[in-house]
C-alpha positions in Angstrom: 20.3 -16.9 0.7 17.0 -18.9 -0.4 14.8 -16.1 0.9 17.1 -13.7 -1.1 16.8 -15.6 -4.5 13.0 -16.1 -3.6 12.2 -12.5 -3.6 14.6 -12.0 -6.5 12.7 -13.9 -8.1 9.2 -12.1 -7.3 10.7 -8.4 -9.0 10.4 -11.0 -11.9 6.7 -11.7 -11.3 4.4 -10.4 -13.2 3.6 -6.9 -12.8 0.0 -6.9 -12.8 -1.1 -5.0 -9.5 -5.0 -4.1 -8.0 -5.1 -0.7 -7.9 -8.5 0.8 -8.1 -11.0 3.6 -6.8 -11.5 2.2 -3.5 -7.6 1.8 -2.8 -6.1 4.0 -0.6 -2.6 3.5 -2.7 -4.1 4.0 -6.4 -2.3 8.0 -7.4 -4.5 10.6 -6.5 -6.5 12.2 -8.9 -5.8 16.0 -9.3 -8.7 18.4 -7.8 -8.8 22.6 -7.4 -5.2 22.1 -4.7 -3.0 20.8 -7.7 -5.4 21.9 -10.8 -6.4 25.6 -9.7 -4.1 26.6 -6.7 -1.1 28.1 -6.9 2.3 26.9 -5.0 1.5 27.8 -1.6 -1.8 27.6 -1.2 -4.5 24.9 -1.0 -8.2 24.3 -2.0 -10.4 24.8 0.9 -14.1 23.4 0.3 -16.0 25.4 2.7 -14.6 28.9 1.5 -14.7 27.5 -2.4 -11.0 29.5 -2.9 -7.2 28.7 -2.5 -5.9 29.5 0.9 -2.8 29.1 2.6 -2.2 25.8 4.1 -2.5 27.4 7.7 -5.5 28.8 6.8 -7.8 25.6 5.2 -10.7 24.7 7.3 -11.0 21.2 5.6 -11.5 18.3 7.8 -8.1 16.0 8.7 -9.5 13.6 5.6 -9.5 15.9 3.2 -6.4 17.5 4.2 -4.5 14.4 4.1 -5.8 13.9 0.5 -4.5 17.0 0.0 -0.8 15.8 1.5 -0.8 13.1 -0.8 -1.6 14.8 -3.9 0.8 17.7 -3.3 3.7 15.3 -2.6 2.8 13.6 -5.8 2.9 16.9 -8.0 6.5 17.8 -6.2 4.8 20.4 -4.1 6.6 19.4 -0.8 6.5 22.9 0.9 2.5 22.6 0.6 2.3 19.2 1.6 5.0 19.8 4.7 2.8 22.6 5.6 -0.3 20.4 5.8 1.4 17.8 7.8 2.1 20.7 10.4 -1.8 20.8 11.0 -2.4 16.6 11.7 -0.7 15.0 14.5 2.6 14.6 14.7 2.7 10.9 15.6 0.0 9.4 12.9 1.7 6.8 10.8 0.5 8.8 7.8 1.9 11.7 8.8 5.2 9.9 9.7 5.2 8.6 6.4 4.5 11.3 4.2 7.1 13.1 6.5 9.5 10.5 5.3 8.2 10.7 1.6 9.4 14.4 1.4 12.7 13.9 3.4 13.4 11.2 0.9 12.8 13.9 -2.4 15.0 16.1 -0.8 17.7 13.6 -0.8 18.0 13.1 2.7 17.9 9.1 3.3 18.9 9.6 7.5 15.8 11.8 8.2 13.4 9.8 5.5 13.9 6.3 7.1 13.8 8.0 11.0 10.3 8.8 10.0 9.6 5.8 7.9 10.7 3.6 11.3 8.4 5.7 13.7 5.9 4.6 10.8 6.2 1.5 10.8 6.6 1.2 14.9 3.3 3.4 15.5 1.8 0.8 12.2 3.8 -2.7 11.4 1.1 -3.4 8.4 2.2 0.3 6.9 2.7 -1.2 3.7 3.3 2.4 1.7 6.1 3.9 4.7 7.7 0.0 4.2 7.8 0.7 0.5 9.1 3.8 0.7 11.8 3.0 2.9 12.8 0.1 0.2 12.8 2.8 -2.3 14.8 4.4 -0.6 17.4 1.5 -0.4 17.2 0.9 -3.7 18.2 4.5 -4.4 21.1 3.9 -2.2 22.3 1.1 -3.6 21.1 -1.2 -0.7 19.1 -4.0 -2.5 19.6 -6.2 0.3 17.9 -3.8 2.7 15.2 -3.2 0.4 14.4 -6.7 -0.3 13.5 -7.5 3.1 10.9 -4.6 2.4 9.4 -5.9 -0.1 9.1 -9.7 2.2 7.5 -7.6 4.9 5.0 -6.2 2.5 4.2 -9.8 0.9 4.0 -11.2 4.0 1.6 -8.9 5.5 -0.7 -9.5 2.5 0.1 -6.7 0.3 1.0 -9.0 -2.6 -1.2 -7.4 -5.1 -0.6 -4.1 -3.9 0.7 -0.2 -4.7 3.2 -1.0 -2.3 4.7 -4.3 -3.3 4.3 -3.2 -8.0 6.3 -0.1 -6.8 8.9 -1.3 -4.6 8.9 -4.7 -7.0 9.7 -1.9 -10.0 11.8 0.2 -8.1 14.5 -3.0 -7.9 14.1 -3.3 -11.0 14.9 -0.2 -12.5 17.1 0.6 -9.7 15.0 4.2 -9.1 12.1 4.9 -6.9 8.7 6.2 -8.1 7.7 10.2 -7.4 4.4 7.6 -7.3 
């Protein structure tokens, strides 16, 4: 019960987060796959023109980027067809797999994936955020609190993770980011 008042307690923290450049959780900026490409296709650097996901020759980095900026513009079909390319057992992957699943309103198949996340990754703060989104969504603040301890105790206090999870219980809604 202490630990549940404690972390209520935190969502009432302040909000102020460290989010910059360097941080792998800051949103991603737009570039030619979500500025000039239409749905269905993606930026590839080498050919300088939008191709179809199967088709990009960009290297597993830049494709990921790619995966997260698609997801964040709603463009899960691009971004699931991205994820097909990168291995299937990556905790980003997983992740991101569980990010869409979760937009499409399907909680059983989002926090599979968010699990085999965090079991491939226990410090994944972003799948253990998303999976308290998730719970908040559902109505399961319980479930989602012990998320949000996992991430503050694994030192993601003044993270992405912990402001939106920390924001998600309090508005009762998860973040598209």
């Amino acid at each position: 019960m202490r630990l549940v008042l404690a972390l209520i307690l935190c969502v009432q923290c302040s909000n102020a987060h460290a989010v910059g450049d360097e941080d792998d959780y800051a949103p991603p900026r737009p570039s030619e796959t979500t500025r000039d490409c239409a749905d269905g296709t993606v930026w590839d650097a080498e050919r300088e023109s939008c191709v179809d996901p199967d088709e990009t020759t960009n290297d597993r980095k830049t494709m990921m980027r790619d995966v997260r900026e698609l997801a964040y513009a709603g463009r899960y079909q691009d971004a699931a067809a991205l994820l097909d390319r990168l291995p299937h057992n990556d905790p980003f992957v997983l992740t991101y797999r569980g990010f869409i699943a979760r937009k499409h309103g399907d909680q059983i198949s989002a926090n599979k994936y968010y699990t085999a996340a965090i079991t491939a990754d226990p410090d994944n703060l972003l799948a253990r955020s998303y999976m308290g989104q998730g719970f908040v969504e559902a109505g399961r603040l319980d479930a989602a609190l012990i998320q949000l301890s996992e991430i503050l105790k694994r030192g993601g206090r003044e993270t992405w993770p912990a402001f939106s999870l920390r924001s998600a219980l309090k508005s009762g809604k998860g973040f598209n980011y």
